[in-house]
N, C-alpha and C positions, 0 to 999 in steps of 0.2 A: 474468476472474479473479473468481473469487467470494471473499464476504468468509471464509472458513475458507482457501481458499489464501493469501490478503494472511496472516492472521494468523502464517499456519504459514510465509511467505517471512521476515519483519517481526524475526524472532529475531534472523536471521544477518544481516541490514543494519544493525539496529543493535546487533549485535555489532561487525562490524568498524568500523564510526563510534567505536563506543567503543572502541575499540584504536587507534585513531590519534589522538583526543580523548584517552586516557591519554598514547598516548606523548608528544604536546604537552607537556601539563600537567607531567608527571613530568621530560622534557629540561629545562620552563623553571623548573620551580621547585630545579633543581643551580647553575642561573646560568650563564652562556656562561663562554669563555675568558676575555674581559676583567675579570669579574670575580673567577674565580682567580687571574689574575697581581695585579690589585692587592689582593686579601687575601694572598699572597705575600709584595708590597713589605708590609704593614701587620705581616704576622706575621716578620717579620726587624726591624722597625724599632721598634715597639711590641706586643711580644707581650701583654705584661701586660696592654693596652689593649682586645684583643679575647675574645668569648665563647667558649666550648668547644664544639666543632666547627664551626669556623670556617671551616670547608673548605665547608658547606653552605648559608652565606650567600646569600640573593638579590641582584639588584641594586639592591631597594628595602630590606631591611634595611640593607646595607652602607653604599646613600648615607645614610638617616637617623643611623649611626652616625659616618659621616665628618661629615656637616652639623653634629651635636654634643658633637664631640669635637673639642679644637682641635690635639691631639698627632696625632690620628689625620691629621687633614687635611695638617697638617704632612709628615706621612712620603710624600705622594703628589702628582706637580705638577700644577698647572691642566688637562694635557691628560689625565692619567688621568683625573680627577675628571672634565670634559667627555667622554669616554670612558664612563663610570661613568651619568652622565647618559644618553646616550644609551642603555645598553643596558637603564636602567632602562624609557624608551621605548619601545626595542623588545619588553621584557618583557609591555608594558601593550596593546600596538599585538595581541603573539600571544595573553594571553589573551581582547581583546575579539573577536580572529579567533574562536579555538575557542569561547568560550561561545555569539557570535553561532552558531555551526554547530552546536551543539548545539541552541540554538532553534530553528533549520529548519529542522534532522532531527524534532523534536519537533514542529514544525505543520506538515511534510510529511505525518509517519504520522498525522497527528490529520485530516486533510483527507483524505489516499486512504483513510483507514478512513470517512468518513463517504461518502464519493463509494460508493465499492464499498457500503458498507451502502442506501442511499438510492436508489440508483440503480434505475430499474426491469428486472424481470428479464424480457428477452419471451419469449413462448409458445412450447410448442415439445409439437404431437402426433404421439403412437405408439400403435398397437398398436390400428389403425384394422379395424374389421371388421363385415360387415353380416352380420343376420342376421332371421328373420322376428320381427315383433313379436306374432304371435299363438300361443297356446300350444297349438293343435292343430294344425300344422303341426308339434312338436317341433322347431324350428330351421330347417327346409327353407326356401327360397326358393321359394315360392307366389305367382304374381300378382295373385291373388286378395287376398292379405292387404297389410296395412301392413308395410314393413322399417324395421327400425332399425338406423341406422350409432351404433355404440359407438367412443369413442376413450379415449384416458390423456392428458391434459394436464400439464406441468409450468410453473413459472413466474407471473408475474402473470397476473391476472386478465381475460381479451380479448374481443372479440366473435366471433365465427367466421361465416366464409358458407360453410354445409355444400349440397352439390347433390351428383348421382348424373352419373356422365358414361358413353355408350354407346362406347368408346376407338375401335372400329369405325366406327362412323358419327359421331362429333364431336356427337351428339345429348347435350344436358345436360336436367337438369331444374330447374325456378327456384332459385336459392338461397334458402336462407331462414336467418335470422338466430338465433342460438342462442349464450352465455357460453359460453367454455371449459371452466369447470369444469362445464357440467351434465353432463357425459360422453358424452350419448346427441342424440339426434335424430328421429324418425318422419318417414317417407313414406309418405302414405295410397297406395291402387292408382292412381288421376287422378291423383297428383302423379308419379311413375314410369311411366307408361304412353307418353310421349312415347318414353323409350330404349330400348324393348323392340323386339327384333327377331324380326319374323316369321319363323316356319319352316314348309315347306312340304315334304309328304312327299308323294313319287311313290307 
């Protein structure tokens, strides 16, 4: 995967992260059911006592308003309130879930963006082709003359062992050491002379 593929996947991953990290956040900041029923018991019992729209209470607003209201506390018994309690708990328990997820969605992509950028990229040649190296032959293959093998490299930087092989008789000629990027190579006549095969006319 190259780094323009990661970038162009990267959208829609943390698109959906963030559609299910909303939909968290957004469920838990309505307040579960336990805490509608006991704003319920509060708004039948001390209405005057609570804010306007009260229906939208968290369960850490609601408990700081029971903690310091003593009418309020009154209207609701010890097992709501420990009820109350806990789901303020659980409130704190799901946002430290999602935010943690949100952090390591956020140094996941920050690490495979560096991994995939840093990474190295290995070599890879095409469009490999010999041809004479001397310009009165006009491109011919002459044994007479030097050939040059031309290639197209992509990728980091490498060393290459370029040689000439006779496919017929498994005859090579020595490799010899050349970067990838230099694109080209020379074979004087003695250094190809080895793979050349004789023909002999009747």
């Amino acid at each position: 995967m190259s780094a323009l593929q990661f970038l162009a996947s990267l959208p829609a991953v943390l698109g959906l992260a963030g559609f299910v990290i909303f939909y968290f956040l957004r469920r838990n900041q309505r307040g579960d059911q336990i805490t509608q029923e006991i704003v319920a018991k509060l708004r039948r019992g001390a209405p005057d006592r609570l804010p306007a729209h009260s229906e939208n209470l968290t369960p850490a607003t609601l408990t700081r308003l029971v903690e310091n209201d003593a009418t309020l506390r009154f209207q609701i018994s010890d097992q709501d309130f420990q009820l109350l309690r806990d789901a303020l708990r659980q409130q704190f328990v799901t946002s430290l879930t999602v935010y943690g997820l949100c952090g390591f969605i956020f140094l996941v992509g920050v690490v495979l963006y560096t991994y995939v950028s840093i990474r190295p990229k290995p070599v890879s040649v095409s469009s490999i082709s010999v041809n004479s190296a001397d310009q009165v032959t006009g491109g011919a293959l002459v044994d007479l003359y030097p050939l040059r093998v031309v290639w197209n490299s992509d990728g980091d930087p490498e060393d290459l062992s370029i040689l000439l092989e006779d496919l017929a008789g498994h005859r090579r000629t020595s490799a010899k050491t050349v970067r990838s990027t230099e694109g080209e190579m020379v074979f004087g006549p003695d250094e190809y002379t080895i793979i050349l095969t004789e023909v002999s006319i009747d």
